[in-house]
C-alpha positions as CSV (number, residue, x, y, z in Angstrom):
1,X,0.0,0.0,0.0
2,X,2.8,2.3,0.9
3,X,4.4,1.8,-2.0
4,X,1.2,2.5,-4.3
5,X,0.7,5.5,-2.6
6,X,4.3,6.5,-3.1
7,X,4.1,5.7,-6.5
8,X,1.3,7.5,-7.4
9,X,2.8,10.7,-5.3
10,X,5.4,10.6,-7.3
11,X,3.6,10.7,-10.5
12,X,1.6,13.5,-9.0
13,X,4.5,15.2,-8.8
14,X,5.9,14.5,-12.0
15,X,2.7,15.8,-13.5
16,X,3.0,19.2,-11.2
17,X,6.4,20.1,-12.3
18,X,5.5,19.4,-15.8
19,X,2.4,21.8,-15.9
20,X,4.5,24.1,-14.0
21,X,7.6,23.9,-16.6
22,X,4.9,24.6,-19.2
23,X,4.2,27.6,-17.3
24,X,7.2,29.0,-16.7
25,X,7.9,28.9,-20.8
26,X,4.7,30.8,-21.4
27,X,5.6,33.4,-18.6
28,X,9.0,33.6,-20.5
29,X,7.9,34.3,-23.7
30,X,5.2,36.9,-22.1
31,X,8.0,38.8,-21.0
32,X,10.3,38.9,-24.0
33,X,6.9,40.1,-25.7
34,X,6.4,42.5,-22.9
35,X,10.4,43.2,-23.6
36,X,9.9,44.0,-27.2
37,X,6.4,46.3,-26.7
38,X,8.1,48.5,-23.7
39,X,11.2,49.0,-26.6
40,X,8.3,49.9,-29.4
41,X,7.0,52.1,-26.9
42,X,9.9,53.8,-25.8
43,X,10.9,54.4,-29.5
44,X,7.7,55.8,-30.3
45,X,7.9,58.4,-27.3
46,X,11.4,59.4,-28.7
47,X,10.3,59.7,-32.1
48,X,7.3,62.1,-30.8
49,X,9.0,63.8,-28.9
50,X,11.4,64.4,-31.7
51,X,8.3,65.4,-34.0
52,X,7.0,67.7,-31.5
53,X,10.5,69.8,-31.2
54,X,10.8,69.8,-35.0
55,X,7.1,71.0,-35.2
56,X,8.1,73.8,-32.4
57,X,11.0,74.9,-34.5
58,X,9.0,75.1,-37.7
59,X,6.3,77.1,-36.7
60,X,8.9,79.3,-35.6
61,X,10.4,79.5,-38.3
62,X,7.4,80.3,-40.3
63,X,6.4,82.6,-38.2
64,X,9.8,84.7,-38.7
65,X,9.1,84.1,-42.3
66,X,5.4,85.3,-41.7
67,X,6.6,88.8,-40.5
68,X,8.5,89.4,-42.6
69,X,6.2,88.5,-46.1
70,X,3.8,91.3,-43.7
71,X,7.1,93.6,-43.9
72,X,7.8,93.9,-47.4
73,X,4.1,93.8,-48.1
74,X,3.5,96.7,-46.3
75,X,6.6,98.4,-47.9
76,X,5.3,97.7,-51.4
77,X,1.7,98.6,-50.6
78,X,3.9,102.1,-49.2
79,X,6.0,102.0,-52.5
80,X,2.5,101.6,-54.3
81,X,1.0,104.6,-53.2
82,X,4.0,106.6,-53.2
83,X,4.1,106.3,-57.0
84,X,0.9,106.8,-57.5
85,X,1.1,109.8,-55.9
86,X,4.2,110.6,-57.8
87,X,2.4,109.6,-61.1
88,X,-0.3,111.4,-60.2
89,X,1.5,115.1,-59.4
90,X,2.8,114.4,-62.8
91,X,0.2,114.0,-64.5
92,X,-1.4,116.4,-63.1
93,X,1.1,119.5,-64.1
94,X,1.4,118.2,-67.9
């Protein structure tokens, strides 16, 4: 009797550490996939990030650029009426 219980402990036990080997691989591969998302994740913040102070220095660009297309706009709507002016006193003493 003691030996058939004995016996079947040790099957029992076989059968434990087996499941639990099984386990242990599916926890293992869990965590290199876990492993490989945290690195996607990480990339994709520094790639944002990235984006976002390219973006930043862009707009400011543009916005120089912005200024001054209003500057020389303004100085040929001036230049505009200036000679209009002009063409106008001359036109106006023929």
């Amino acid at each position: 009797m003691k030996e058939s219980l004995e016996h079947e402990l040790h099957g029992m036990e076989a059968r434990l550490n087996s499941r639990l080997d099984k386990f242990e691989l599916r926890f293992e591969a869990q965590a290199a996939r876990l492993d490989r998302l945290d690195t996607t994740i990480r990339a994709g913040g520094r790639w944002t990030s990235g984006m976002i102070d390219w973006a930043s220095k862009v707009d400011t660009s543009l916005d120089g650029f912005g200024k001054q297309i209003i500057a020389i706009d303004t100085e040929i709507a001036e230049a505009g009426k200036r000679l209009a002016k002009l063409e106008g006193a001359s036109n106006g003493s023929n």
